[in-house]
N, C-alpha and C positions, 0 to 999 in steps of 0.2 A: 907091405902096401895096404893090405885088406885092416891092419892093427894101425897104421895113420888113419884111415876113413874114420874108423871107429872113433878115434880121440876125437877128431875133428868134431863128428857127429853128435857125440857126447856135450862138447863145448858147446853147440849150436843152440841143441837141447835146453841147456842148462843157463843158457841166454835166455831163450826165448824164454823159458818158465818164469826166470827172471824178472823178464818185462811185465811178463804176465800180470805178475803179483804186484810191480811194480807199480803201474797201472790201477788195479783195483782199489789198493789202498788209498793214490791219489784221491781216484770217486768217493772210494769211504770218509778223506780228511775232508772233499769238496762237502761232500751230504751233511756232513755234521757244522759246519760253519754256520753260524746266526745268518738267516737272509732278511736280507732285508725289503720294507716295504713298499712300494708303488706307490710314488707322491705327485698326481695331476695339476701343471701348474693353474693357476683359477685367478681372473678379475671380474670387479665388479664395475657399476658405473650406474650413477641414479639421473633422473631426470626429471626437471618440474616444471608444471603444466600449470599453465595460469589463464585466466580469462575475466573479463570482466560483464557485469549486465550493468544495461544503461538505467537511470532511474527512469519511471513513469510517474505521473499524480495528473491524470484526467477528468475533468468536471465539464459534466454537457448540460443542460438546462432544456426542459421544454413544458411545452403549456400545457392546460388541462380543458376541460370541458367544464360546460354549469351544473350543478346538481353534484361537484365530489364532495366527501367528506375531508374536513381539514382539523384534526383537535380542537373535535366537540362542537364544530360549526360546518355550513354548507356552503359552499362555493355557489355565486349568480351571478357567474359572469364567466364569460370564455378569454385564456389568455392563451398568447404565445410565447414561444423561446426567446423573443426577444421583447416583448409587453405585458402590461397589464393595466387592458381602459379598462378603469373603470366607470367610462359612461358618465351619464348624468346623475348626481349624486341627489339625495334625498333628506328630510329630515325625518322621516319614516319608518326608514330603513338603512340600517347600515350596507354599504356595495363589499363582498368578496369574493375574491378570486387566489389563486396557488398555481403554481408551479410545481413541478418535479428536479431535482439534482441526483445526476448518478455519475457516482464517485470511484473510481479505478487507480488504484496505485500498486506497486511492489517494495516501497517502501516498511519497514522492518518496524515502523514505530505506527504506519497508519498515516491517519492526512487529521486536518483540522480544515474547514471549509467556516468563512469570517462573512459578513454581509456590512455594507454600510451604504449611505445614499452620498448626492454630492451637494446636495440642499434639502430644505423642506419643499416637500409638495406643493409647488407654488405659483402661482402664475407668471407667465414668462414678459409678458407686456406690464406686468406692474407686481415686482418681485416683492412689496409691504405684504400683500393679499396674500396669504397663506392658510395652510390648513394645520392646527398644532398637530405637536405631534403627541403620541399618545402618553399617557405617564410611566407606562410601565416600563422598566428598563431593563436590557439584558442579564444585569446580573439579577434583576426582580421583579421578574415579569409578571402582570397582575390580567385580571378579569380586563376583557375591551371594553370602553363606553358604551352604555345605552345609546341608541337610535334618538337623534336631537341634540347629538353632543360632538362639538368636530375634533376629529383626530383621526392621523394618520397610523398604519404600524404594521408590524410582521410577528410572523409565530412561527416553532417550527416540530415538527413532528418527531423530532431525534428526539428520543427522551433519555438517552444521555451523553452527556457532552462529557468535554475531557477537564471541564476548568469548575470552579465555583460549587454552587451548588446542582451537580450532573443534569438532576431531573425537574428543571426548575420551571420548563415548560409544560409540564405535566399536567392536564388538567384545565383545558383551554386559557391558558395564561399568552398575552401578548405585550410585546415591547413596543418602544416607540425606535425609531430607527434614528440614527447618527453615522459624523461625518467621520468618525472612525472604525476601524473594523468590530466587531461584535461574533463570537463562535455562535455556528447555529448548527453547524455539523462536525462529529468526530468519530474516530475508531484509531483503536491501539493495533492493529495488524492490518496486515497487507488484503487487500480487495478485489474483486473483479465485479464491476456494475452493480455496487451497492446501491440502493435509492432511498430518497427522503423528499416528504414534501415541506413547500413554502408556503406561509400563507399572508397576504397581506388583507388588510381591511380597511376602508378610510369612512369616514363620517361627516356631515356638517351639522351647523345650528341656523337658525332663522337669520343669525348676524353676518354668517358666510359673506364675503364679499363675491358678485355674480362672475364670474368669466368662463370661458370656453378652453383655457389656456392651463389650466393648471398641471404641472409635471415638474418628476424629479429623475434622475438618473442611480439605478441601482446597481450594485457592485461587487458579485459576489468573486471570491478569491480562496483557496485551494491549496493549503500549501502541506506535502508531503514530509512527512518525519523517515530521515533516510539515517 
């Protein structure tokens, strides 16, 4: 009896040792196997974002007081934003007055600001009677007539422009005005309340025809390089 146990026990033993090893080596063939790497799966995704800004190109006008300075001459006369009496005219003296323009845009290229009238300075009850206009012309604008000599005209203190010869008003040079546009202001970039002034000037001679009536409509225009 006691020599069956034994076998038995023997057997059990020799199992168990069995597994034992059996076991380990599994772990040893598991450990030595290539493992492999941890791969997180991953998306992407883009998004685009747009807006626009609106254009601006703003031009305000307003008047000045007597006694300013305009290129090289003196204002004697008070104007507003929306006038310029100049009174009872003289053969003595010529009458001046200006204006201010401030120019605001966002536009990328800048503005160009144009001036033109819708007639000659003229009297409204008998439209023959008029006041010439001056000689000088936007693209060559010259010295104003002496005192005694009639003409009308504008100047402008931008000294330089985007067209022609830039700086052509340089040097109290004035034009005579027309019923088309004429550049009297410009800038190649964008602005915030830039200014420039305007000057007009008018004249008679002894042959002036009299009235009380004389006027023209002025026109300035603004237009932004976008």
């Amino acid at each position: 009896m006691a020599e069956k146990i034994k076998k038995h026990w023997s057997l059990t033993l020799a199992l168990g040792i069995g597994l034992i090893i059996t076991v380990m080596g599994l772990i040893t063939m598991v450990g030595k196997l290539p493992k492999t790497s941890e791969v997180l799966a991953a998306t992407t995704a883009t998004v685009t974002v747009t807006a626009t800004v609106a254009q601006t190109a703003d031009l305000t006008v307003a008047g000045t007081s007597s006694g300013i300075s305009i290129n090289g001459s003196t204002t004697d006369i008070t104007t507003l934003a929306t006038s310029v009496p100049f009174g009872t005219l003289s053969v003595s003296a010529n009458r001046i007055g200006a204006q201010i323009l401030t120019m605001t845009t966002n536009g990328g290229g800048g503005y160009t600001v144009y001036i033109k009238y819708n007639h000659k300075l003229q009297s409204t009850a008998t439209t023959s009677w008029d006041i010439d206009d001056h000689t000088g012309t936007n693209a060559t604008p010259t010295s104003f007539s002496a005192a005694g000599t009639e003409a009308f005209g504008y100047t402008t203190e931008d000294f330089t422009l985007g067209t022609g010869s830039t700086t052509r008003f340089t040097g109290g040079k004035w034009a005579g005005a027309t019923t088309t546009d004429a550049e009297i202001a410009y800038n190649n970039t964008p602005v915030s309340a830039t200014t420039t002034k305007i000057g007009f000037q008018a004249g008679m001679s002894g042959l002036t025809q009299a009235a009380t009536d004389y006027t023209c409509m002025i026109t300035y225009t603004m237009v932004g390089s976008f």
